[in-house]
C-alpha positions in Angstrom: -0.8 -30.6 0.6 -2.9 -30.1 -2.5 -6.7 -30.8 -2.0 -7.9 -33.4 -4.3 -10.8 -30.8 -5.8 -8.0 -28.0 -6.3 -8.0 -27.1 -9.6 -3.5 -26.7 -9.6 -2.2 -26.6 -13.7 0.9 -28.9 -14.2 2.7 -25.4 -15.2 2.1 -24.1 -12.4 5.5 -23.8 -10.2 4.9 -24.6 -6.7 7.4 -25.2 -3.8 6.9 -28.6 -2.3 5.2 -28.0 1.1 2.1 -25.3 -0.5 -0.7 -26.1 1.2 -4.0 -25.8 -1.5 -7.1 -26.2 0.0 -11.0 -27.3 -1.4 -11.7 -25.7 -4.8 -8.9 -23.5 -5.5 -7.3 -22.7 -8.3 -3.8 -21.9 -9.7 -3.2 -21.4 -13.1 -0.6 -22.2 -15.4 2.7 -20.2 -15.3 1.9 -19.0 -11.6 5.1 -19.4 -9.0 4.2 -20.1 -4.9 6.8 -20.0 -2.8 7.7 -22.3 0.0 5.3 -22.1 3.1 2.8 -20.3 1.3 -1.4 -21.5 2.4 -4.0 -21.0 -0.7 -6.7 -21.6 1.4 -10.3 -23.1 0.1 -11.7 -21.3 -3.6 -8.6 -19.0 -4.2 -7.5 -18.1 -7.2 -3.8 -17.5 -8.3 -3.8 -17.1 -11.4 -2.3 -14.3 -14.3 1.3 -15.9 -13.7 1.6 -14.5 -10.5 4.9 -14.9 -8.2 4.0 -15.6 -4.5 6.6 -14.9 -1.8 7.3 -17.6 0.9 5.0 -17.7 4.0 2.0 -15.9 2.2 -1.7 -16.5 3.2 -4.1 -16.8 0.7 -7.6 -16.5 2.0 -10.7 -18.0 1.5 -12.1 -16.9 -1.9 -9.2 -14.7 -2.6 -8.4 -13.4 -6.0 -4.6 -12.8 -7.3 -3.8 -11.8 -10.6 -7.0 -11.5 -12.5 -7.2 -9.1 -15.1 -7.2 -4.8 -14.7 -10.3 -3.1 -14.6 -8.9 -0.6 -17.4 -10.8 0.2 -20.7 -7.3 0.2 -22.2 -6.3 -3.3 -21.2 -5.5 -5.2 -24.3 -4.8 -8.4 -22.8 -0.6 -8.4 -22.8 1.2 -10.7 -20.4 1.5 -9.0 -16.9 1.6 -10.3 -13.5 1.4 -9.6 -9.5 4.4 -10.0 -7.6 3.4 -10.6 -3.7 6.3 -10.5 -1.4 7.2 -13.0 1.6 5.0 -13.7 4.7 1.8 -11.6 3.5 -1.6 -12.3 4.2 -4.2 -11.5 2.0 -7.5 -12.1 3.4 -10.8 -13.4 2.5 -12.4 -12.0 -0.8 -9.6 -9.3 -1.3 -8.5 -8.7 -5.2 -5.6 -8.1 -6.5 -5.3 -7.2 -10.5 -2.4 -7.6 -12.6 -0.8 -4.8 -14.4 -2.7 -3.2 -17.9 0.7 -2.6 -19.4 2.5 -5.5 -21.2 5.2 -6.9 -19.0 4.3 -4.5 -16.5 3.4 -5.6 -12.3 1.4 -4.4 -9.7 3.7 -5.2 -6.6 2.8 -5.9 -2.4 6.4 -5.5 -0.3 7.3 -8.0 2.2 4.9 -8.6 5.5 1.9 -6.7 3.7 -1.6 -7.4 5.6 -4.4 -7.1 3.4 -7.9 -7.5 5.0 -11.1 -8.5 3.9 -12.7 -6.9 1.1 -9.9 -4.8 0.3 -8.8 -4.0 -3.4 -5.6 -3.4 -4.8 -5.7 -2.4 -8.5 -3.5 -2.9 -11.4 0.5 -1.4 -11.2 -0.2 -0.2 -7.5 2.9 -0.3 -5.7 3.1 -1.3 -1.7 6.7 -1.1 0.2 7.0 -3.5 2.9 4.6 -4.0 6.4 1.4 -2.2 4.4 -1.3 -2.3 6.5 -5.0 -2.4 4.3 -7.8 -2.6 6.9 -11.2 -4.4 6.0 -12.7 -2.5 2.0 -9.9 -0.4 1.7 -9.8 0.5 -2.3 -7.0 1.8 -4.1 -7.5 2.5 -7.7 -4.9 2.1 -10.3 -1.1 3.1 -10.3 -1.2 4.0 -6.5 2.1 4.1 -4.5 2.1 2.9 -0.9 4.9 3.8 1.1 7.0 1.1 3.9 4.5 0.7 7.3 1.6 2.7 6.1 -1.8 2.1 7.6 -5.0 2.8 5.8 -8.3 2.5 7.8 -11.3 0.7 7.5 -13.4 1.8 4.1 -10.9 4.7 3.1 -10.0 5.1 -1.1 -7.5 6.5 -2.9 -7.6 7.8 -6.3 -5.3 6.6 -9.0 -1.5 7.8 -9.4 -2.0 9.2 -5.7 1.2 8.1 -3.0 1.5 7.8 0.3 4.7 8.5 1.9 6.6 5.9 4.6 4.8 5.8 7.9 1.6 7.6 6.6 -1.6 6.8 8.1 -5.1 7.5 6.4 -8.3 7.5 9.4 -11.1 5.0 8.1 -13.2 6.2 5.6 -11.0 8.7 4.6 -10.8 9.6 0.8 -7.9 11.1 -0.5 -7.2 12.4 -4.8 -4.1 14.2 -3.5 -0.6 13.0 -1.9 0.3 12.3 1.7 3.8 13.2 3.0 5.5 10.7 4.6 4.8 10.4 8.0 1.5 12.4 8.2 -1.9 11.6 9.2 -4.9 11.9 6.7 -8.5 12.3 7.3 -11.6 13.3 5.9 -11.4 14.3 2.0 -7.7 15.3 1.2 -6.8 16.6 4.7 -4.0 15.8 6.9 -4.0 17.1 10.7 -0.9 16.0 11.9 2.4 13.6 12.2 2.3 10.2 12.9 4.1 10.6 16.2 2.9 6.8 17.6 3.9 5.0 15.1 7.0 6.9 14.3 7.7 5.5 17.9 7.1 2.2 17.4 9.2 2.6 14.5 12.2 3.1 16.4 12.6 7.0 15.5 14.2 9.0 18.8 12.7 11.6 20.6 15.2 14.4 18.5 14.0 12.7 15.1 10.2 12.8 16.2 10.2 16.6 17.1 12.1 17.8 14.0 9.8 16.0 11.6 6.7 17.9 13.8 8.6 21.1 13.2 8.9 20.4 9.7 5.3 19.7 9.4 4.2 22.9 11.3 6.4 25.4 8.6 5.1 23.1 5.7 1.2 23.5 6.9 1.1 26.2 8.7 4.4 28.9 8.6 2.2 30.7 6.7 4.4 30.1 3.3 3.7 28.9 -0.1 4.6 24.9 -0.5 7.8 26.3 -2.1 9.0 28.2 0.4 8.4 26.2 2.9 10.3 23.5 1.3 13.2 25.8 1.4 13.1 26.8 4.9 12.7 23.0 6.1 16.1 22.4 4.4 18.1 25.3 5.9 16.6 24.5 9.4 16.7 20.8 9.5 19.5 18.6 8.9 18.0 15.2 9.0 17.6 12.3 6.9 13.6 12.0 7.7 12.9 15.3 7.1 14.7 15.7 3.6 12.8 12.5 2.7 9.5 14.5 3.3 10.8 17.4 1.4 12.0 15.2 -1.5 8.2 13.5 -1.6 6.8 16.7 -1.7 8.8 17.9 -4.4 8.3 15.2 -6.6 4.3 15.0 -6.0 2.4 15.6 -9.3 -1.0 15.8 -8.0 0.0 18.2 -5.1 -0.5 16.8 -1.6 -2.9 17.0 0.9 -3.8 20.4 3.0 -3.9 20.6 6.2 -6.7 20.8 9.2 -6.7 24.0 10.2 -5.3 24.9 13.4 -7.9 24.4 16.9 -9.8 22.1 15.4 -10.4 19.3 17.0 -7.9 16.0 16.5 -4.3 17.6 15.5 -1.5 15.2 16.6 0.4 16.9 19.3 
């Protein structure tokens, strides 16, 4: 299963039935987990731990140092969860911190091009689309979506079920379950995916409502926070309020009202 011009170190912990194709490369102290592809020039290296049923893609790189002026070259790894696929030419940097790990969740798709930087955080079923760029100490929440060419600045999160349009760029955070476009703007709640999600018709319209006094009840973030909780006695919307209250960059304001492509 290893291709004889693989370059695979003998301290290198592999599961029996990795497949290693033409030129790749996995360094010493690296672990790949049963089922996993590395497919022709990858790189695993930086003692990376690879969940089972991964896809490592064609000139792929795992584990390769931060870009961080304050890297001082301490052990740290990537930790990849089980049945991921990280696509051609997407990079993945290890932690700056020693002993510290940037981490993808389980069932994580990461396209071509795209960049995930060191200590980001993904929950399970990320979605990256083709050049997506996240910069350093991002959190990515369970089934998020980011389109095509968007970027997120460091420490930024985005909540469970948030969606960012391609090209968007976003410094500020997004709520779980909102939709972001443009430069720092949501305009609206995820409503098809919170349906393919399983979420009922009841738990769809309270988390809109919730939404609407948050962006646009015409009260400060505070407030608004407050009112959610005395109207609203669900576990989905008390995880947006609890996100919102812990945000240290502020989140994202919203599209104003009229303008064209508010979620409904």
């Amino acid at each position: 299963m290893i291709h004889e011009t693989a370059l695979v170190s003998p301290d290198a912990d592999l599961a029996a039935d990795v497949a290693v194709g033409p030129g790749a490369i996995v360094d010493a102290g690296c672990v790949v987990g049963a089922g996993t592809t590395i497919q022709a020039r990858a790189v695993v290296t930086g003692t990376s731990v690879i969940g089972p049923g991964t896809l490592i893609g064609y000139g792929a790189i795992v584990g390769a140092e931060p870009q961080d002026v304050s890297f001082g070259g301490g052990p740290s790894r990537v930790v990849v969860g089980a049945r991921c696929r990280i696509r051609e030419y997407a990079t993945v940097h290890r932690g700056t911190e020693a002993g510290s790990e940037t981490v993808i969740g389980d069932d994580c798709f990461i396209m071509v091009g795209a960049h995930v930087a060191h200590n980001c955080v993904l929950g399970d079923r990320v979605t990256m689309a083709n050049n997506v760029l996240l910069a350093g100490y991002v959190e990515i929440g369970a089934g998020c979506f980011l389109g095509g060419g968007s970027v997120v600045h460091q420490f930024t999160r985005l909540g469970r079920l948030a969606v960012m349009r391609g090209n968007t760029r976003i410094g500020k955070d997004v709520p779980p379950f909102c939709m972001a476009v443009d430069t720092n703007e949501v305009f609206g709640v995820n409503l098809a995916g919170l349906k393919r999600a399983g979420f009922d018709a009841e738990a769809r319209r309270d988390i809109r409502d919730a939404y609407r006094t948050l962006y646009h009840g015409g009260l400060k973030v505070g407030q608004a926070l407050d009112r959610i909780e005395a109207d609203f006695d669900r576990p989905e919307v008390a995880e947006l309020v609890a996100f919102v209250r812990a945000s240290k960059r502020g989140i994202c304001g919203a599209r104003p009202l009229g303008r064209k492509g508010e979620e409904d």
